[in-house]
N, C-alpha and C positions, 0 to 999 in steps of 0.2 A: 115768364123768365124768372122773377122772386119763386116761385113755386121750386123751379128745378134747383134756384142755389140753394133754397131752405132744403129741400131733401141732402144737396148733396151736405152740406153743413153742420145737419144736428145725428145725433143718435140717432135710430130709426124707433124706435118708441117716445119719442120726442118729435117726429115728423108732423104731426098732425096738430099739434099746441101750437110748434114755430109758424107752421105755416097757415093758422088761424091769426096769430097776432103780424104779421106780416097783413095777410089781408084784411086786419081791422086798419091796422096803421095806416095801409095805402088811402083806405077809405075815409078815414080820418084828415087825413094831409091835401085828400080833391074837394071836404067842403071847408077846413080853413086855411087853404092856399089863396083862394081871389079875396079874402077878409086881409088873410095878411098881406097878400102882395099889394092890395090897394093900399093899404094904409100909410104902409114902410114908402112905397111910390111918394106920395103925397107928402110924408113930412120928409122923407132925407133926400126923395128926387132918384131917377132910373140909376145912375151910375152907380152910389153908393147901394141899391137894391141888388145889381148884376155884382156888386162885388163879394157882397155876403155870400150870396150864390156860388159864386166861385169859389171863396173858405169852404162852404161846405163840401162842393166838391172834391179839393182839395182834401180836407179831413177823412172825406171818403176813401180817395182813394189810400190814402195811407191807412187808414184800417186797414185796408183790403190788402195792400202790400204785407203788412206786418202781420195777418191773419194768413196767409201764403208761404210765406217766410217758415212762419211755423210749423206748418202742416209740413211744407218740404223738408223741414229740419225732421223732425217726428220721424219722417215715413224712410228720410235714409238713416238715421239712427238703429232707426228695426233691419233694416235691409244689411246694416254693417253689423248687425247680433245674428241675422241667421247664419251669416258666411263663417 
């Protein structure tokens, strides 16, 4: 799934960098996910771990929103130049 949003996302001479650092990143984050999730468990306890969680997701998805946002502004802007 990262694969297809990197393609759809970058330049297409840019496809192949994004979507190496992408698959460094994922691979990076499956071996120090159980180092950090044990740790953060441990001293702040589950609740406060599942909540960080949740900021991030949250942060995500507003990227994702504002990165949407834009694209659709972009793409009728063009749309309102050809007519």
């Amino acid at each position: 799934m990262a694969g297809a949003g990197v393609s759809d996302a970058v330049r297409p001479e840019k496809t192949a960098s994004a979507g190496g650092l992408v698959n460094g990143l994922g691979s990076t984050g499956q071996i120090v996910s159980p180092l950090l999730v044990a740790a953060l468990s441990a001293r702040f306890g589950w609740t406060a771990l599942f909540g960080v969680l949740g900021l991030f997701a949250l942060a995500g998805g507003a990227i994702l929103a504002f990165e949407y946002w834009q694209s659709h502004r972009l793409a009728v802007k063009e749309t309102l130049k050809e007519t």
